[in-house]
C-alpha positions as CSV (number, residue, x, y, z in Angstrom):
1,X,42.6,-56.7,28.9
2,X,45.3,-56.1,26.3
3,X,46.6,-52.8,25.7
4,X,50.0,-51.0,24.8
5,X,48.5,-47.1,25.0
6,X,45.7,-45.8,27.4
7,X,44.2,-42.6,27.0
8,X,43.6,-39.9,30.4
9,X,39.9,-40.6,30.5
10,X,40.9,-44.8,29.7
11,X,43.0,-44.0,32.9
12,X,40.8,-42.5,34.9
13,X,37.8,-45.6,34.2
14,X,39.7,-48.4,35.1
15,X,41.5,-46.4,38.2
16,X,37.9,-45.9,38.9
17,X,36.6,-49.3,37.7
18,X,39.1,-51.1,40.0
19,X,38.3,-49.0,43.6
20,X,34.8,-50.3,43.1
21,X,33.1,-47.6,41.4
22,X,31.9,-49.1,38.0
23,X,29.3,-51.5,39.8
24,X,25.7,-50.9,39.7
25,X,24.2,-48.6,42.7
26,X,23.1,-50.7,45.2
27,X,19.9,-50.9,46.1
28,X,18.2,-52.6,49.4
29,X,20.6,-53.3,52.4
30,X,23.6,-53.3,52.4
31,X,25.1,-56.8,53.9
32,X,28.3,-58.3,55.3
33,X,28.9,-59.6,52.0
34,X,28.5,-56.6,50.0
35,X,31.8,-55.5,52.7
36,X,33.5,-58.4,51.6
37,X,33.4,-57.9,48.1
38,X,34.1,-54.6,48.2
39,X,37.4,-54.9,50.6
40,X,38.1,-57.5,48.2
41,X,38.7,-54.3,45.4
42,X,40.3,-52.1,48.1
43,X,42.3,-54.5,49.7
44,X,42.1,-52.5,53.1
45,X,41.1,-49.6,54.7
46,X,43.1,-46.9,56.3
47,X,42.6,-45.7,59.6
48,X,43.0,-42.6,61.2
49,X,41.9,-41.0,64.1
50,X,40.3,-37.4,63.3
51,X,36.7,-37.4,63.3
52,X,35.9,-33.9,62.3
53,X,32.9,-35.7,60.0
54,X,33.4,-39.9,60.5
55,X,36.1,-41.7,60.9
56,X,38.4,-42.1,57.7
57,X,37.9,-46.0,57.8
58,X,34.0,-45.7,57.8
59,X,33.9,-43.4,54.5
60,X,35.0,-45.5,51.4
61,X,32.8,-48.0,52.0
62,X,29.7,-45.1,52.1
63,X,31.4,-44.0,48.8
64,X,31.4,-47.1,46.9
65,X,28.0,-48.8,48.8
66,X,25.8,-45.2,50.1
67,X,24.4,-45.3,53.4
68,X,25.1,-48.3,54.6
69,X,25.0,-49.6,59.0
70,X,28.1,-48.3,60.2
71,X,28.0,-51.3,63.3
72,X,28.1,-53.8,60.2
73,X,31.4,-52.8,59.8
74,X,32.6,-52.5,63.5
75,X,30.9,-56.3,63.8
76,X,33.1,-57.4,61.0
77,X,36.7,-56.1,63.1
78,X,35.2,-57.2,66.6
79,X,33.3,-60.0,67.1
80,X,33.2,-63.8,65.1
81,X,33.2,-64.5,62.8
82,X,35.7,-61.9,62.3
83,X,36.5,-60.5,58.7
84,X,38.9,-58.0,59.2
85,X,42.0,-57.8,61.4
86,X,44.5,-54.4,62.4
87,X,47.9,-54.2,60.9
88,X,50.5,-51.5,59.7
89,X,49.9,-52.1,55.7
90,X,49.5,-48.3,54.1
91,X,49.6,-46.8,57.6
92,X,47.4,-48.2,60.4
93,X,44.8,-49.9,58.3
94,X,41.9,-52.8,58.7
95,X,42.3,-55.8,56.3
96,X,41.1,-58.5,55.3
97,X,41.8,-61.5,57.9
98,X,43.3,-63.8,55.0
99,X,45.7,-61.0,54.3
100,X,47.8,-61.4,57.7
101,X,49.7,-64.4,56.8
102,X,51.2,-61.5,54.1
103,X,51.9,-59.3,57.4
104,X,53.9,-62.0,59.0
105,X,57.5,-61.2,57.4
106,X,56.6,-57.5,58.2
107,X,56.1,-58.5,61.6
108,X,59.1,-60.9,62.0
109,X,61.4,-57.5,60.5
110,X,59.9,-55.8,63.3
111,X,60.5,-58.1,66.1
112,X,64.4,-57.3,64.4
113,X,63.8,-54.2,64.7
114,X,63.6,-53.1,60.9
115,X,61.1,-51.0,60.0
116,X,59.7,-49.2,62.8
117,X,60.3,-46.3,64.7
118,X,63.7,-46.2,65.6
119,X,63.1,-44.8,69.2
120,X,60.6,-47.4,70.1
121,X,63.2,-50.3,69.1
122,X,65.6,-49.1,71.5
123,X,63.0,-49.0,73.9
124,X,62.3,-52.3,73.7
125,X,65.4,-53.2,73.8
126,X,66.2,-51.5,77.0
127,X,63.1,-52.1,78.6
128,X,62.7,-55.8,77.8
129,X,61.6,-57.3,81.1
130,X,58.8,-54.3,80.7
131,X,57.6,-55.5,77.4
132,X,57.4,-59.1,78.5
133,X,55.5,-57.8,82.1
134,X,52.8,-56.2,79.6
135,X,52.2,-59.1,77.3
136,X,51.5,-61.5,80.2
137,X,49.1,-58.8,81.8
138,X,47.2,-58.9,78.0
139,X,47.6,-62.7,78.3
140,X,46.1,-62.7,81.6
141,X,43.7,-60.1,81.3
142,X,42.9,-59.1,77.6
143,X,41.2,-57.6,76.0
144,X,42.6,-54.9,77.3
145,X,43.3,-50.8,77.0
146,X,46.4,-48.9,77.5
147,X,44.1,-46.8,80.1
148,X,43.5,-50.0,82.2
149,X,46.7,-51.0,82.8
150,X,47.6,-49.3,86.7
151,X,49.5,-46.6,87.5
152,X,48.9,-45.5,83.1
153,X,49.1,-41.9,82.5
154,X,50.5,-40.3,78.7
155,X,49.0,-39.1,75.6
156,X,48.3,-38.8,71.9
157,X,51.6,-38.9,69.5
158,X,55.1,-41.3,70.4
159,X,56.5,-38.4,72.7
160,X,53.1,-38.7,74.5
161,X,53.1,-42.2,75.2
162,X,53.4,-44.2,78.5
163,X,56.1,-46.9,79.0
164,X,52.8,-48.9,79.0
165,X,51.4,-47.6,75.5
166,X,55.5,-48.0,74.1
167,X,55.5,-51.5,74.8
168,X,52.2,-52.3,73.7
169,X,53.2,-50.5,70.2
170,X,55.7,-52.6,69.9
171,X,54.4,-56.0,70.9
172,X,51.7,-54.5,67.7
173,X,54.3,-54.4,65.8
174,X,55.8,-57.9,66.1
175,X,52.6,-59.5,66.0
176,X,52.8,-60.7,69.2
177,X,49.1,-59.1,70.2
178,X,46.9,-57.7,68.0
179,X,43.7,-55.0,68.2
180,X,40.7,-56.9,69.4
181,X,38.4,-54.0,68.9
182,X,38.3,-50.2,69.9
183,X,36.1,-48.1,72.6
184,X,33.6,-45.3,71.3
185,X,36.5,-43.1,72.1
186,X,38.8,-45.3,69.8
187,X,41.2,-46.3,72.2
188,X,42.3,-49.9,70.8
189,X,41.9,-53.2,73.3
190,X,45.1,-55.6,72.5
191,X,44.2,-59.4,72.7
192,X,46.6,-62.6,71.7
193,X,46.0,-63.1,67.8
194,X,44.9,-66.7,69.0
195,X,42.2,-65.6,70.4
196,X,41.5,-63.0,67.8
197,X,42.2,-64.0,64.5
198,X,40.1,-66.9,63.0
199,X,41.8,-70.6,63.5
200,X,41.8,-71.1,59.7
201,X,44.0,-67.9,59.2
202,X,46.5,-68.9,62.6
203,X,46.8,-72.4,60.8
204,X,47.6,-70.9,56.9
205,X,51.5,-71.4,56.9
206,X,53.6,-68.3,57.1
207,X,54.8,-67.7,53.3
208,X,58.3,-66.7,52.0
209,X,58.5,-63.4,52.0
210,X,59.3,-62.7,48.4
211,X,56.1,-64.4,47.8
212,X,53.9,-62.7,50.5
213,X,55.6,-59.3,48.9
214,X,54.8,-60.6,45.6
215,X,51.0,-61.5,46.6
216,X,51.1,-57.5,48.4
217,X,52.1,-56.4,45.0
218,X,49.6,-58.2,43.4
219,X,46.6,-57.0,45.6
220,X,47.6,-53.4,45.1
221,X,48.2,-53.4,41.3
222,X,44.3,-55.2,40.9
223,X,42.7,-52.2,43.4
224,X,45.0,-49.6,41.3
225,X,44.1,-50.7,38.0
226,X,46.6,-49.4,36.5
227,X,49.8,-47.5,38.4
228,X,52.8,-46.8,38.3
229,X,55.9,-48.5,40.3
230,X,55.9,-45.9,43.3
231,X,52.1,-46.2,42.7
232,X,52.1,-49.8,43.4
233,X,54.8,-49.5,46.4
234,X,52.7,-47.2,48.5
235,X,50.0,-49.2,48.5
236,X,51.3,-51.4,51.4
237,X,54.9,-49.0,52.3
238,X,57.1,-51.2,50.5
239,X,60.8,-50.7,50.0
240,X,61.5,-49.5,46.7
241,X,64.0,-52.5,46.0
242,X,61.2,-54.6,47.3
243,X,58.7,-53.2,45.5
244,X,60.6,-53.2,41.8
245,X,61.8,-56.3,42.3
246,X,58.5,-57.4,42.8
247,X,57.1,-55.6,40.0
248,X,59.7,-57.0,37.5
249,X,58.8,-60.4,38.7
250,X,55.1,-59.9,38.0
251,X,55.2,-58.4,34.5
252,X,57.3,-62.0,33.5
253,X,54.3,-63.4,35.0
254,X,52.3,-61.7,32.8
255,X,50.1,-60.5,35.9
256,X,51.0,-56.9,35.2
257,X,51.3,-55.3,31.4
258,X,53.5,-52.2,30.8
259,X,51.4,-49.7,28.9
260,X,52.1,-45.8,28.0
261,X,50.4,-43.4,29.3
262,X,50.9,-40.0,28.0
263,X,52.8,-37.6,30.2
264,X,53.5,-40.1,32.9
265,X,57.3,-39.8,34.3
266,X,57.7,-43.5,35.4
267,X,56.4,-46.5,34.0
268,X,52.7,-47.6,33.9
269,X,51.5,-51.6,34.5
270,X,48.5,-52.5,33.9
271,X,46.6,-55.6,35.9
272,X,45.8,-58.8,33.9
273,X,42.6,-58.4,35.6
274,X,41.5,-54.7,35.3
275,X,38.4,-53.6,33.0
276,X,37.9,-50.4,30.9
277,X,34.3,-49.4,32.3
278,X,32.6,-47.7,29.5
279,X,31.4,-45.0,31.8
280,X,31.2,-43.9,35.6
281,X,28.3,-42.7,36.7
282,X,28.3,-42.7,40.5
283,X,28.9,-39.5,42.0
284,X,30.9,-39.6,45.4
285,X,32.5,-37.6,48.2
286,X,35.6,-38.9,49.0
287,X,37.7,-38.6,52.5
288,X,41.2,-37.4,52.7
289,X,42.3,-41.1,53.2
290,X,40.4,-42.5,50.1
291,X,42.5,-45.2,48.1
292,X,41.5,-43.1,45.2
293,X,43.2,-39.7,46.3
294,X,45.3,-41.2,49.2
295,X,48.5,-40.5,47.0
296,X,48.7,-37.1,45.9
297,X,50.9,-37.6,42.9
298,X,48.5,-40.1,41.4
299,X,45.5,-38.1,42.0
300,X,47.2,-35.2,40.3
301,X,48.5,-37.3,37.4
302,X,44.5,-39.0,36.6
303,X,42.7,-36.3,37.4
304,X,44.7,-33.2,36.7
305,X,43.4,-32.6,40.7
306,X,46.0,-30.9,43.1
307,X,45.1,-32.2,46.4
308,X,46.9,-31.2,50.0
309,X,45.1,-31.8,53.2
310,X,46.0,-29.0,55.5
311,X,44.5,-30.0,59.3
312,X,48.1,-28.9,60.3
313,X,48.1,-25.7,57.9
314,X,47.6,-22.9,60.0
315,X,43.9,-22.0,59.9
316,X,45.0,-18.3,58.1
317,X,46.9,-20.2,55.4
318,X,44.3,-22.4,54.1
319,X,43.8,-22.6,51.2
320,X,40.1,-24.9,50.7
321,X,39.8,-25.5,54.5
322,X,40.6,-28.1,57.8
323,X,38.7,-31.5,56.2
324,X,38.5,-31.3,52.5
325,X,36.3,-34.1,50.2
326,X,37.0,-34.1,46.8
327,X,33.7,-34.6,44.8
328,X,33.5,-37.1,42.3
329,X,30.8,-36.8,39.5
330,X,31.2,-39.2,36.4
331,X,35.2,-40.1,36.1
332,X,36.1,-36.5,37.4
333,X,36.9,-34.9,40.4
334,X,35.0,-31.8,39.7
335,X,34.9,-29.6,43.6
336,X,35.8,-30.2,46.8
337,X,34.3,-29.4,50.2
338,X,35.5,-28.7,53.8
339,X,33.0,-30.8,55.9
340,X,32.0,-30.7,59.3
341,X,29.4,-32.9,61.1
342,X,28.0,-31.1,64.4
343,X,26.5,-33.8,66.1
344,X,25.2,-31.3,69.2
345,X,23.4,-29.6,66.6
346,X,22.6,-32.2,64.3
347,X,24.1,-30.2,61.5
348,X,26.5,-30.5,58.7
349,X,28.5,-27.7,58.0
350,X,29.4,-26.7,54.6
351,X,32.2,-24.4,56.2
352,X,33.5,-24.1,52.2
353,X,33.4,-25.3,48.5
354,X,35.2,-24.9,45.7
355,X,34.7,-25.9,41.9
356,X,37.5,-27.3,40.0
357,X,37.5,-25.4,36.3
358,X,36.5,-28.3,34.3
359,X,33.1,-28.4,36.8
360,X,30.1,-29.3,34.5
361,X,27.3,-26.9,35.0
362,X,25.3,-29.4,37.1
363,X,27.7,-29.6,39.7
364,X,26.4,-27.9,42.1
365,X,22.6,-30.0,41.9
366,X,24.7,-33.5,42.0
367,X,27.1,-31.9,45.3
368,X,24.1,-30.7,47.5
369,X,22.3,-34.5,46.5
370,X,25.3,-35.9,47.6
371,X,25.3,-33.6,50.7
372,X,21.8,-34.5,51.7
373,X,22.6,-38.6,51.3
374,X,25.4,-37.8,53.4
375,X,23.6,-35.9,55.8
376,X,20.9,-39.0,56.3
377,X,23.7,-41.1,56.6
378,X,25.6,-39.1,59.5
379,X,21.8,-38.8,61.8
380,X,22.0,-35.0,60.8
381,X,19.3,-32.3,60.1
382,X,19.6,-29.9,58.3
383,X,23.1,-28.5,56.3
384,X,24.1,-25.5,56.6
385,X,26.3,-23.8,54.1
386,X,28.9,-20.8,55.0
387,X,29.8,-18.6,52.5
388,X,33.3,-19.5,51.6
389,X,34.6,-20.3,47.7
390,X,33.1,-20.2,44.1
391,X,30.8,-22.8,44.5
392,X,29.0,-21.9,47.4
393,X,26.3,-19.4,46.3
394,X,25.3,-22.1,43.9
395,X,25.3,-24.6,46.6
396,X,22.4,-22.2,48.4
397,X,20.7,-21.6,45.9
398,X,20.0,-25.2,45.4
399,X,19.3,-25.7,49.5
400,X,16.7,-22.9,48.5
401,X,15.1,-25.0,45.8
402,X,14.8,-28.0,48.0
403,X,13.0,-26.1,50.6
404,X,10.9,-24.4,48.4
């Protein structure tokens, strides 16, 4: 695709196109394939531990696939043969396991102690016959939780954490063990890579790492579409030098293609391999952690959509609520939703909902469809809707019509 201008809504297509969302609804079941192919547009998956509706890794597959088994997906991290593996790439993330001969210069910075926590390095570096006592007990024993480990005691959040949980962290970090799988609760449970990660990917030989950054680059320019620089770099927390560097070496390549975009204040690229969908049609709730919305700027820049997620806002000074989805309908973001799942009650709660001005007059029939698929998808009842924002008498008034 060969362009030197795009236009906002050319933008917001192959942004849109890239993340997965230009396919054809699927229909039937969805398969371990159908994961595969779509991780192969994301690239990962962040992960994060609230679970005020599902967890954040479980939610952009159901946006770009619908309802789809949830223990497909926690088959695909845990057991063999395995398809996705644990790393620090855009925060704690699941990615693909052919992706973690790309960690291994990340990991090797670590085990220097460059680019993590500055607290746990000297840690490890003062408690070294500690961290080498807990990656023979993992040896020995894994796979194994920082709760099974005798004597453990600490909690959520670094100035929570055990010795135990310190020294884990770190040997995570290094790539020394890795995450097995987690517990319903979702502690993790370390293992040795070697007995985690398939033998094909322990074999691949550990790149340079100005290629693995360049190949990093690469994967986040194709699921961005088109992006800037600081676009591209926060897809996997590069350095900026790293990351422009990069960048510049891929546009001599001819893998990226600077383009302008109206109104943008750095430069655009544009992937050799992205596609200018000729429309979107697949509406879509999408979590907090969403490649899509995960960077505020960008989301604000495609879609004229100011986004803030405010779980640590003071509950007085929210603004749209605790666990906001935007809603996507065509290629805009067009309301958003504070969600809740109460499983005791089998209920989703619709605690508020807000239309964005450019809403089309439909919006409110496409959101409650949405809501209902979701509600299906979650084992919940019935959805219940509080009377909070613009768009909520609308939203009863269609759960009125439905029951009718």
């Amino acid at each position: 695709m060969q362009r030197e201008r795009l236009t906002p809504g050319e933008v917001r297509r192959i942004a849109l196109g890239a993340q997965g969302f230009s396919t054809t609804p699927l229909r039937g079941t969805v398969t371990r394939q159908h994961i595969k192919r779509m991780l192969g547009r994301t690239g990962l998956l962040q992960i994060d531990s609230v679970n005020v509706l599902a967890r954040a890794h479980l939610m952009p597959l159901y946006a770009r696939l619908g309802p789809y088994p949830v223990d497909l997906l926690g088959r695909a991290q845990s057991r063999k043969p395995r398809m996705l593996f644990e790393y620090w790439a855009h925060e704690a993330s699941l990615l693909p396991v052919e992706t973690q001969p790309l960690m291994r210069w990340r990991m090797e910075r670590a085990a220097r102690g460059e680019g993590v926590y500055k607290g746990l390095v000297h840690f490890a570096r003062e408690k070294r016959e500690l961290v080498d006592r807990v990656y023979r007990q993992v040896e020995a024993g894994g796979p194994i939780a920082a709760s099974d480990f005798e004597g453990e005691t600490g909690s959520g959040g670094w100035w929570g954490w055990s010795e135990t949980k310190k020294a884990l962290e770190w040997l995570f970090w290094c790539g020394r063990i890795t995450t097995h799988s987690r517990r319903p609760s979702f502690e993790r449970l370390y293992d040795l890579p070697e007995r985690v990660l398939p033998r094909e990917v322990l074999e691949t030989p550990t790149p340079r790492e100005d290629d693995a950054q360049r190949a990093l680059v690469d994967i986040a320019a194709r699921a961005l579409g088109v992006a800037s620089e600081p676009d591209i770099r926060d897809y996997f927390r590069l350095k900026p030098a790293t990351s422009q560097a990069r960048v510049a070496e891929l546009v001599e390549e001819g893998v990226l293609q600077p383009v302008e975009i109206k109104g943008w204040r750095h430069p655009a690229y544009l992937h050799r391999d992205a596609h200018l969908p000729r429309r979107i049609d697949r509406p879509a709730l999408l979590a907090p952690f969403d490649p899509v919305v995960w960077e505020r700027d960008r989301a604000e820049r495609i879609f004229g959509f100011r986004y803030r997620i405010e779980i640590y806002t003071p509950a007085h000074k929210r603004v749209h609520g605790y666990y906001v989805l935007p809603f996507l309908l065509g290629d805009r973001i067009v309301a958003r939703v504070d969600l809740k799942a109460d499983r005791a009650g089998r209920v989703l709660l619709v605690q508020s909902s807000h239309a964005e001005r450019h809403a089309p007059a439909h919006t409110s029939e496409a959101l409650y469809a949405e809501l209902q698929r979701l509600s299906r998808w979650l084992n919940l009842d019935t959805i219940t809707i509080m009377p909070r924002g613009d768009l909520a008498d609308r939203l009863k008034a269609e759960a009125s019509r439905h029951r009718d």
